[in-house]
BARO-559722 format. One record per residue (C-alpha): residue number from 1; residue in three letters; chain; z, y, x. Coordinates in nm, 3 decimals. Each point is the difference from the previous one (the first is absolute). Last residue first. Layout:
N
<rec k="NUM" r="ALA" c="A" w="Z" v="Y" u="X"/>
...
! end
This chain:
248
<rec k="248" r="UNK" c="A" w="0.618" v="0.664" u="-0.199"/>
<rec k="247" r="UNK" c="A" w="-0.065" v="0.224" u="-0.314"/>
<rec k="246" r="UNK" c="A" w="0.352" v="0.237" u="0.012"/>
<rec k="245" r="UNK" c="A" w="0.121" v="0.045" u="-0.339"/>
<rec k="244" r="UNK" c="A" w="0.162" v="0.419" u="-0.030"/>
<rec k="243" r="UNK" c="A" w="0.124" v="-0.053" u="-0.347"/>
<rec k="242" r="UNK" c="A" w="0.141" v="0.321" u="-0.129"/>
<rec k="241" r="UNK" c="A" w="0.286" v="-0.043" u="-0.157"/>
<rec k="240" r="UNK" c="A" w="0.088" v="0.344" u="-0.233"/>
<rec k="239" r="UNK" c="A" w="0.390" v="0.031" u="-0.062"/>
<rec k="238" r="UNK" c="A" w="0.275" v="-0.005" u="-0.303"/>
<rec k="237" r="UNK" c="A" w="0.248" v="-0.196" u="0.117"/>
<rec k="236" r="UNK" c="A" w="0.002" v="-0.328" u="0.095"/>
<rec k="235" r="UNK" c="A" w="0.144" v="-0.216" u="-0.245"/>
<rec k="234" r="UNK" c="A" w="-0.384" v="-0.205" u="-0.052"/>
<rec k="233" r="UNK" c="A" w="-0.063" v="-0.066" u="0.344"/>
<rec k="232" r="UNK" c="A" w="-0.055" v="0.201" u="0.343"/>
<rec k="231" r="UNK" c="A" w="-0.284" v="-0.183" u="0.123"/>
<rec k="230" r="UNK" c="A" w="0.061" v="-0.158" u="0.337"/>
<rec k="229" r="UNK" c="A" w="-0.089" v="0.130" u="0.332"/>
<rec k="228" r="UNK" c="A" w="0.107" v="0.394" u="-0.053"/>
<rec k="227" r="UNK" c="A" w="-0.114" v="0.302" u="0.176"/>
<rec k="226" r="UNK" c="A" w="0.171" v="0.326" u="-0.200"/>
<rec k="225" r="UNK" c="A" w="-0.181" v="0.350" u="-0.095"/>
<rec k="224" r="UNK" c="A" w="0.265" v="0.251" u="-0.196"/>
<rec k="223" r="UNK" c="A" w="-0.140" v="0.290" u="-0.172"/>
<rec k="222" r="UNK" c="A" w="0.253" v="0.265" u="0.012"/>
<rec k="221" r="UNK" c="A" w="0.282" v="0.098" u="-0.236"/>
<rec k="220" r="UNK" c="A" w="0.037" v="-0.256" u="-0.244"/>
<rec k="219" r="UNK" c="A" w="-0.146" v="-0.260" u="0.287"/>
<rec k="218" r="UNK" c="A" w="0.367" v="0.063" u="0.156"/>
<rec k="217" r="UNK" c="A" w="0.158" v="-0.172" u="-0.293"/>
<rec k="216" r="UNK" c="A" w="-0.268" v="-0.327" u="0.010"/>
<rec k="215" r="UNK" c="A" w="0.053" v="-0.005" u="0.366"/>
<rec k="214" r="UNK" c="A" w="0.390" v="-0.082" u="-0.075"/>
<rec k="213" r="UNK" c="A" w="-0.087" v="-0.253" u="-0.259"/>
<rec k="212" r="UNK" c="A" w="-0.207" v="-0.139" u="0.270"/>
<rec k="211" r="UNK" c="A" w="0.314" v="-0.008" u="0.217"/>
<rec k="210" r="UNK" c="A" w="0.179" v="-0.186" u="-0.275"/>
<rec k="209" r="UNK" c="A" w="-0.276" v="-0.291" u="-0.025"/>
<rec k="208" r="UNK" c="A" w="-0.013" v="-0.003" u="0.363"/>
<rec k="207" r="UNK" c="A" w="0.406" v="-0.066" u="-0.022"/>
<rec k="206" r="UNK" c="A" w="-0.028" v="-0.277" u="-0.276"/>
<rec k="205" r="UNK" c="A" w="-0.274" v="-0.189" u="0.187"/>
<rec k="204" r="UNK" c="A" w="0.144" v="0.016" u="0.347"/>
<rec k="203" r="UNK" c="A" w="-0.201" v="0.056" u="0.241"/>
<rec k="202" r="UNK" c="A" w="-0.064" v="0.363" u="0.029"/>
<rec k="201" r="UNK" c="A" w="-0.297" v="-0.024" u="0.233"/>
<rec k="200" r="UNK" c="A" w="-0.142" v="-0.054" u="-0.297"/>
<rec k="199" r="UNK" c="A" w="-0.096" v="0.320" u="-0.066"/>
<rec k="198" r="UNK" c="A" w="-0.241" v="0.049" u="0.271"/>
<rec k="197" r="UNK" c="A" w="-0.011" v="0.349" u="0.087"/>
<rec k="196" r="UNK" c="A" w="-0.010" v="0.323" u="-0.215"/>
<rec k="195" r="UNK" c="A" w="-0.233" v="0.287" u="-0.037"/>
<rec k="194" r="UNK" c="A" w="0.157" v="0.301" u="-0.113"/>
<rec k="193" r="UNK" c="A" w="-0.166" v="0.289" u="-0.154"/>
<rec k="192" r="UNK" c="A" w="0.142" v="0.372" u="-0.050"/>
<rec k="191" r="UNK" c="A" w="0.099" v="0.067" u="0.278"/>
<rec k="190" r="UNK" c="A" w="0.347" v="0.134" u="-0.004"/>
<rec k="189" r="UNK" c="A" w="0.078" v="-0.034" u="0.400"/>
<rec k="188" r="UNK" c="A" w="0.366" v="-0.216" u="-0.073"/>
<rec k="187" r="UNK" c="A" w="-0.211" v="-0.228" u="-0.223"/>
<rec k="186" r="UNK" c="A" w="-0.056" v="-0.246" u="0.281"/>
<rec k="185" r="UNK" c="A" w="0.353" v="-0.021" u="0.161"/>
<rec k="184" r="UNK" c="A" w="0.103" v="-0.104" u="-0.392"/>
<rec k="183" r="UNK" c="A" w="-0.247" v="-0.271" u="-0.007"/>
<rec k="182" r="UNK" c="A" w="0.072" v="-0.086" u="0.385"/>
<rec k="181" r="UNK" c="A" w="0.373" v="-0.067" u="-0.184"/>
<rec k="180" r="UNK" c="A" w="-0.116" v="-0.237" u="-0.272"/>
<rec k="179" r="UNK" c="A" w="-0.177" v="-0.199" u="0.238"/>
<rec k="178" r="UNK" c="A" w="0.322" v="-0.041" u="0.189"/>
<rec k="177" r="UNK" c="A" w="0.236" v="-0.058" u="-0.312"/>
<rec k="176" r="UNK" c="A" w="-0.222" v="-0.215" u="-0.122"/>
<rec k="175" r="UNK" c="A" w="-0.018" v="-0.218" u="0.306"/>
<rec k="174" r="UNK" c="A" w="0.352" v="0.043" u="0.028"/>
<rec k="173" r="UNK" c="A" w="0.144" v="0.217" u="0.238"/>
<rec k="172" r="UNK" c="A" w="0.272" v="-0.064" u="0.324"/>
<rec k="171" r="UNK" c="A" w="-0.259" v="0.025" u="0.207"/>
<rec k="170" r="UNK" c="A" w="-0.094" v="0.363" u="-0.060"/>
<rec k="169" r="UNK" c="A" w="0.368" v="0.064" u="0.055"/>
<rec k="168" r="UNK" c="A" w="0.232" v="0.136" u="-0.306"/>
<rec k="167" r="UNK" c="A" w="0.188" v="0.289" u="0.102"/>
<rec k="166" r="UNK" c="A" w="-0.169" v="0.180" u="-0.304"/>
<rec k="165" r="UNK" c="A" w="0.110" v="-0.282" u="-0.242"/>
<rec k="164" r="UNK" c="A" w="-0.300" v="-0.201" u="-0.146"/>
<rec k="163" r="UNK" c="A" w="-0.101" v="0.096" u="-0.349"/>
<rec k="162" r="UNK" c="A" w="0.135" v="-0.178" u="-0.312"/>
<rec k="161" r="UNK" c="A" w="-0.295" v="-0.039" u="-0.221"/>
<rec k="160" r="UNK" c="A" w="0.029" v="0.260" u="-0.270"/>
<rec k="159" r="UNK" c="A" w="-0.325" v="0.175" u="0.098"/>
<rec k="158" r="UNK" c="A" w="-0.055" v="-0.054" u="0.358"/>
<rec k="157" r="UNK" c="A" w="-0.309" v="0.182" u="-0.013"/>
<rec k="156" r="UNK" c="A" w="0.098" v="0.317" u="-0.176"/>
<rec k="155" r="UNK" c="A" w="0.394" v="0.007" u="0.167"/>
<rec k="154" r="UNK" c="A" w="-0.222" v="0.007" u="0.333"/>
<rec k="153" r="UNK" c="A" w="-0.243" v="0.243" u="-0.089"/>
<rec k="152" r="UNK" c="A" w="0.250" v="0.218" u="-0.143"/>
<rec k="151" r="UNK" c="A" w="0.252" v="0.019" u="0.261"/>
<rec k="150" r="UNK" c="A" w="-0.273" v="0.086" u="0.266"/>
<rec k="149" r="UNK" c="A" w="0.167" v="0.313" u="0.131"/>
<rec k="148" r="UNK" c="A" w="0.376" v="-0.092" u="-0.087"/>
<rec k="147" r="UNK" c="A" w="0.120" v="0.152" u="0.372"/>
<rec k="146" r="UNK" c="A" w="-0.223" v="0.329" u="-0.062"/>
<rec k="145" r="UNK" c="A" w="-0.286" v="0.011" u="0.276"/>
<rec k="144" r="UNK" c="A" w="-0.034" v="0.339" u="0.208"/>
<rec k="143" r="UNK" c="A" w="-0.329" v="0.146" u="-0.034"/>
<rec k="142" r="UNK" c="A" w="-0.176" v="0.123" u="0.322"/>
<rec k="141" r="UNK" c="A" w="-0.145" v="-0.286" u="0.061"/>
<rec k="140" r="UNK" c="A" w="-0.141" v="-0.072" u="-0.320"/>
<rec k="139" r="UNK" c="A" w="0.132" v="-0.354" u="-0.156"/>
<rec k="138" r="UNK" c="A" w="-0.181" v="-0.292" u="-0.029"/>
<rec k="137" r="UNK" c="A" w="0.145" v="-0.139" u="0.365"/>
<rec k="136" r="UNK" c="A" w="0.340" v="0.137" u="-0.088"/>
<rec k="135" r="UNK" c="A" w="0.023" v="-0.176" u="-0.318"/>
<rec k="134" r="UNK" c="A" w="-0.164" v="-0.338" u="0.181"/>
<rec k="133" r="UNK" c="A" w="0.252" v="0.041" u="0.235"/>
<rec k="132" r="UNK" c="A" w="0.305" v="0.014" u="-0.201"/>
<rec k="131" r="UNK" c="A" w="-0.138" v="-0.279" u="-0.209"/>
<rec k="130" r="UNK" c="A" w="-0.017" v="-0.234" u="0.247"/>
<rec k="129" r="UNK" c="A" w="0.359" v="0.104" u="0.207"/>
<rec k="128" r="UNK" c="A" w="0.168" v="-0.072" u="-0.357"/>
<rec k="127" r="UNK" c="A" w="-0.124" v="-0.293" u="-0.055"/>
<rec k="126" r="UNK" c="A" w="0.122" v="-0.135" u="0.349"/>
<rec k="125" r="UNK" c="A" w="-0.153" v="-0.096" u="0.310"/>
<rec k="124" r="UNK" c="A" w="-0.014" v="-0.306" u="0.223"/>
<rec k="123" r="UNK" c="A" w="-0.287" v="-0.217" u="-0.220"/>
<rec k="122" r="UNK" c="A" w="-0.246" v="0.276" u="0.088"/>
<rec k="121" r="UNK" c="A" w="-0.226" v="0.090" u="-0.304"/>
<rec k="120" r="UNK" c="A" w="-0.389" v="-0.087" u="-0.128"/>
<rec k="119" r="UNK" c="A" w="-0.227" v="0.294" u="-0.078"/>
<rec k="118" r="UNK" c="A" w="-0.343" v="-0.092" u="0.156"/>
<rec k="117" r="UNK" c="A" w="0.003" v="-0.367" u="0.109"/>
<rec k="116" r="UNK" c="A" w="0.047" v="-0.179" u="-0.295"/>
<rec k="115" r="UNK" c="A" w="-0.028" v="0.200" u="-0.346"/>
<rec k="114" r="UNK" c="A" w="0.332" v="0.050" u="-0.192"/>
<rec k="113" r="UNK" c="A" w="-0.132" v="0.357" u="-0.069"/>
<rec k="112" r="UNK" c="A" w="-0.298" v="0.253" u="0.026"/>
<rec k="111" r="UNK" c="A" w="-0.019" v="0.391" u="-0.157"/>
<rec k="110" r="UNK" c="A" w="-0.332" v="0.121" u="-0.108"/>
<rec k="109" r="UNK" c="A" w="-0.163" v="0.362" u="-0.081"/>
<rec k="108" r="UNK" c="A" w="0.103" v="0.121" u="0.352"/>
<rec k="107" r="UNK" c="A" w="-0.172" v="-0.275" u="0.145"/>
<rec k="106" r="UNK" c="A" w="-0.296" v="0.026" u="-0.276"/>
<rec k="105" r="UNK" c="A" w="-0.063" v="0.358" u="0.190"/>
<rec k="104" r="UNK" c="A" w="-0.008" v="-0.161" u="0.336"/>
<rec k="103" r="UNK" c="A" w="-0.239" v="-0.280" u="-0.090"/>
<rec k="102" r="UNK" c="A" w="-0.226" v="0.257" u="-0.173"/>
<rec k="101" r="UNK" c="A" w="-0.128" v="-0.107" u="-0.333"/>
<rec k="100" r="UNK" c="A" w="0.270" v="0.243" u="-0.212"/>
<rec k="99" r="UNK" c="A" w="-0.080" v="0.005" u="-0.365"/>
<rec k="98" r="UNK" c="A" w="0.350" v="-0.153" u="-0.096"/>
<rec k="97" r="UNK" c="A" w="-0.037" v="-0.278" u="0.211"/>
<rec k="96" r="UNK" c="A" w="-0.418" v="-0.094" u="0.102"/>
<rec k="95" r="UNK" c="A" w="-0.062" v="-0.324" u="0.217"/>
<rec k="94" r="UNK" c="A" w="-0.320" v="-0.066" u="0.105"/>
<rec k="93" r="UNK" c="A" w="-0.211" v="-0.281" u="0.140"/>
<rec k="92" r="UNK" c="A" w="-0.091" v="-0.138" u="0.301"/>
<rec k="91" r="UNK" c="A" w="0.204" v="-0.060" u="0.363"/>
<rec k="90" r="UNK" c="A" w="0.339" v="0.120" u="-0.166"/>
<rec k="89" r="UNK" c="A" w="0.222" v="0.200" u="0.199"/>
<rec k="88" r="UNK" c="A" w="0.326" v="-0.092" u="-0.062"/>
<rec k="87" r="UNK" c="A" w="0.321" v="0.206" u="-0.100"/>
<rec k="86" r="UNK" c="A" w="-0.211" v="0.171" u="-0.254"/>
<rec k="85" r="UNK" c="A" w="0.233" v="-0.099" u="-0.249"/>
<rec k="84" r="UNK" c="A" w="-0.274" v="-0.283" u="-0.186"/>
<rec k="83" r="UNK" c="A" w="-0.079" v="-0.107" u="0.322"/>
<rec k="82" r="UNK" c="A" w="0.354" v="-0.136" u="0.132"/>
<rec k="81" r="UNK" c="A" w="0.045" v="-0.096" u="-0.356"/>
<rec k="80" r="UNK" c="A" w="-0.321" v="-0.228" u="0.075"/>
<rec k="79" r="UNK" c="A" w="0.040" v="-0.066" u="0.369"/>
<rec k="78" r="UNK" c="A" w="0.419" v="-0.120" u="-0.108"/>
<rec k="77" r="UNK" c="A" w="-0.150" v="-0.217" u="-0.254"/>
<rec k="76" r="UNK" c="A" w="-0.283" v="-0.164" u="0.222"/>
<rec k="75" r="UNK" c="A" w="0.228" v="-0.051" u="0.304"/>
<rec k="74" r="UNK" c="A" w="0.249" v="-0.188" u="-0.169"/>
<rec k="73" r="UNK" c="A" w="0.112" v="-0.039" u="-0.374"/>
<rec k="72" r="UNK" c="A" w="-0.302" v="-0.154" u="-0.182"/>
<rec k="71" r="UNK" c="A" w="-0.130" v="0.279" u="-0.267"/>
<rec k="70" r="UNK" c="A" w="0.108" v="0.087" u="-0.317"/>
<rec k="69" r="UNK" c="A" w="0.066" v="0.348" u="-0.019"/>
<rec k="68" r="UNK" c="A" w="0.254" v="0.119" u="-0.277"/>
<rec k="67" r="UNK" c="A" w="-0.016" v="0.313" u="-0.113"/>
<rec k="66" r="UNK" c="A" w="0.275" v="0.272" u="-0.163"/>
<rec k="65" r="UNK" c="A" w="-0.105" v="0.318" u="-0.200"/>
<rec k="64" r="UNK" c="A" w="-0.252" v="0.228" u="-0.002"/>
<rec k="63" r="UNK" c="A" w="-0.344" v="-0.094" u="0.078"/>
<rec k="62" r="UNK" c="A" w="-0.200" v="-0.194" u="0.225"/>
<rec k="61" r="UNK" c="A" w="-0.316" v="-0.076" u="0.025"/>
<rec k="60" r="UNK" c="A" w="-0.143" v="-0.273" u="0.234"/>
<rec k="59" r="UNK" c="A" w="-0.304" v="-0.137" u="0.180"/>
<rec k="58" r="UNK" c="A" w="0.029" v="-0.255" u="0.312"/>
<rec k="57" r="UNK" c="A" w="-0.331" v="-0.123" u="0.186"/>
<rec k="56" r="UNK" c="A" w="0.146" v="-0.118" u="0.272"/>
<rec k="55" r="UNK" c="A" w="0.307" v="-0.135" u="0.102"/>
<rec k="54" r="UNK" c="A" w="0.164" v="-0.141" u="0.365"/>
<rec k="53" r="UNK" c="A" w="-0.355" v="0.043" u="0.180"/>
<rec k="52" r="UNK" c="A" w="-0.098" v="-0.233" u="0.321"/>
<rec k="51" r="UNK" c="A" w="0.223" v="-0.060" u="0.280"/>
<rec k="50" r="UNK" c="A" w="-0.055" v="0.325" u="0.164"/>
<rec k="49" r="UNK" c="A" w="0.235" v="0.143" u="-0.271"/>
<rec k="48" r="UNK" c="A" w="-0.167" v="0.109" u="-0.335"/>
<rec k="47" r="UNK" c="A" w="0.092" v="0.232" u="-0.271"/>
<rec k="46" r="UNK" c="A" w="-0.242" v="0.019" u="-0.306"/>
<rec k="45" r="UNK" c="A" w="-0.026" v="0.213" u="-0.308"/>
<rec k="44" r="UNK" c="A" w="-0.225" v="0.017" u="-0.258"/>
<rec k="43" r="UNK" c="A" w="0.133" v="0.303" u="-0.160"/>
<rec k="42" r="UNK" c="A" w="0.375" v="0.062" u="-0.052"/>
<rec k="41" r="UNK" c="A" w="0.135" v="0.258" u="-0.243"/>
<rec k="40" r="UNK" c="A" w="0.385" v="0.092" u="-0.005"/>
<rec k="39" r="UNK" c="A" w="0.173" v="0.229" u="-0.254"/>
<rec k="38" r="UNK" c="A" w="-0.262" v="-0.072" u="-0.277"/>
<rec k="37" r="UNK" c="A" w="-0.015" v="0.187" u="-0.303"/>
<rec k="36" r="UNK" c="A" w="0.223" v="-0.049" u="-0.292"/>
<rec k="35" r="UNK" c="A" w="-0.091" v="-0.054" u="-0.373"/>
<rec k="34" r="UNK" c="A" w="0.106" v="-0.376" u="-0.013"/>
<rec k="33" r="UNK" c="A" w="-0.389" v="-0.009" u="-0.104"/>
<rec k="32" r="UNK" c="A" w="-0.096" v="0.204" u="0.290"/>
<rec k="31" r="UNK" c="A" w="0.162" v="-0.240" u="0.198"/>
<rec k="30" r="UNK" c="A" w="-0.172" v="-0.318" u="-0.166"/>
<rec k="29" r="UNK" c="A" w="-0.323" v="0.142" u="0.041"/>
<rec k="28" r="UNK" c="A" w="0.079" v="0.054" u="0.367"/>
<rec k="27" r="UNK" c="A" w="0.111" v="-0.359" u="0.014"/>
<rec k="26" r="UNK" c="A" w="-0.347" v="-0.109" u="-0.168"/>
<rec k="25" r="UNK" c="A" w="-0.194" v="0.232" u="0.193"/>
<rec k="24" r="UNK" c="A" w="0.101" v="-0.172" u="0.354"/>
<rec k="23" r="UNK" c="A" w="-0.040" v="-0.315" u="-0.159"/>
<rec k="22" r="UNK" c="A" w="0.189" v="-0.282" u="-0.162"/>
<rec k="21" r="UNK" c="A" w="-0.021" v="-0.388" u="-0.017"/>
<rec k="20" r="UNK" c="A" w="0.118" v="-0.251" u="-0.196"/>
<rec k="19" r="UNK" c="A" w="0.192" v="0.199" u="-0.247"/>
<rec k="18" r="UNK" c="A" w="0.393" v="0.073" u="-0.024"/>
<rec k="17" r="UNK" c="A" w="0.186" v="-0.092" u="-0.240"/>
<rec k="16" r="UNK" c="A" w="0.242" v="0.227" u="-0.108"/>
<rec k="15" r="UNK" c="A" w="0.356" v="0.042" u="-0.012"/>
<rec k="14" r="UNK" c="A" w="-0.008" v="0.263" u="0.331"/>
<rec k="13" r="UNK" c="A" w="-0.319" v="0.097" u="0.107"/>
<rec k="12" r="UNK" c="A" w="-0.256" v="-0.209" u="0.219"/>
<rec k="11" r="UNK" c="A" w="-0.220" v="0.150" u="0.220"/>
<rec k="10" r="UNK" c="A" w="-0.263" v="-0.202" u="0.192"/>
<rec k="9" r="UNK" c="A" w="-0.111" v="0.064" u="0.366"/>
<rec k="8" r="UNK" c="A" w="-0.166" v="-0.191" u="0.259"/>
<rec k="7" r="UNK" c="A" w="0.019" v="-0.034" u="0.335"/>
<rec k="6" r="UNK" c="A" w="-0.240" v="-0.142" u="0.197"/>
<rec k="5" r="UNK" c="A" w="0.052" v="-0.232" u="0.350"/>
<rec k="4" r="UNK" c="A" w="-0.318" v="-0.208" u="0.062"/>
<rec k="3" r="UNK" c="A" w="0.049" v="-0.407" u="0.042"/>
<rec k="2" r="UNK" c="A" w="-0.324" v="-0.230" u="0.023"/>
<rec k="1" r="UNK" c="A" w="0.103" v="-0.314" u="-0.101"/>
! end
């Protein structure tokens, strides 16, 4: 068999069933029919190592809200939400957020978390020490940062989960807990899109079910973009899946 890496998309919403196959007009047809235009628009793109490419051929629209992007967890994933934040320079294609095409402009546009290799903690240091720097790092220079800076991301994403104790270390976390925490890091600039790694690097069933709860509250206020392996299921909250099937 001759193998060719493609990426496909289809869209399925929340309590319905979704169709066989979907198009680039058929998700923006379903936007304008939620009456919301897209945050994030991807045409046909690729990424490709010197291996060979990781995707090709991707279209999407997305609106407001929270998304789910099925794709293996891996290289693939992290090149596609990689990609969609202008993190990566694609080899083809386009990616448009909020009107802006430039890589730096979708930057600014896009905020990036739980993604391996580009926002991952020290074991040594504390909770406190994180979020101290990533206030000061958002912060102007010549501003000085108030000691509850950042209160409202963090009591926003951890929701009524019990959050880790400031002197907590970075290896002291849960899994949820830790992902949970580069959410809160992320949201510290205000940008108004977030692109999430793999969910299920939250093991535990009950506990990625809880964190997605806790993406579902964020995607109130900015459209949330998450990589997930598995579909979400029936009690997930209310979210868009976009099935990103790679043709091997």
């Amino acid at each position: 068999m001759v193998e060719r890496v493609v990426l496909t998309i289809k869209v399925e919403r929340q309590g319905l069933v979704p169709e066989e196959e979907s198009s680039p007009d058929a998700e923006q047809e379903a936007q304008e029919e939620a009456g919301s235009e897209p945050v994030v628009v991807a045409r046909q793109l690729e990424v490709a190592t010197e291996h060979g490419p990781l995707f090709r051929g991707v279209d999407l629209d997305i609106g407001p809200g929270l998304h789910a992007l099925r794709i293996p967890a891996g290289p693939r994933q992290s090149a596609l939400l990689l990609a969609l934040a202008g993190r990566l320079r694609p080899k083809a294609g386009t990616v448009t957020v909020l009107g802006e095409t430039d890589p730096r402009a979708v930057r600014k546009q896009c905020a990036v978390a739980a993604i391996e290799g580009v926002d991952e903690l020290d074991d040594p240091v504390t909770v406190r020490t994180v979020l101290a720097e990533q206030r000061r790092w958002f912060a102007p220079w010549y501003a000085s940062v108030p000691s509850d800076a950042g209160r409202a991301e963090f009591d926003l994403v951890y929701g009524e989960n019990q959050a880790p104790e400031p002197s907590a270390r970075i290896r002291e976390l849960t899994d949820m807990d830790l992902f949970l925490l580069r959410v809160t890091l992320a949201l510290l600039g205000g940008r108004p899109v977030l692109v999430v790694g793999d969910l299920e690097q939250v093991r535990d069933e009950e506990r990625r079910a809880r964190a997605l709860d806790r993406l579902a509250a964020v995607s109130r206020l900015r459209t949330v973009l998450v990589g997930v392996t598995n579909p979400l299921g029936p009690t997930a909250p209310d979210h868009t899946l976009h099935q990103c099937g790679l043709d091997l």
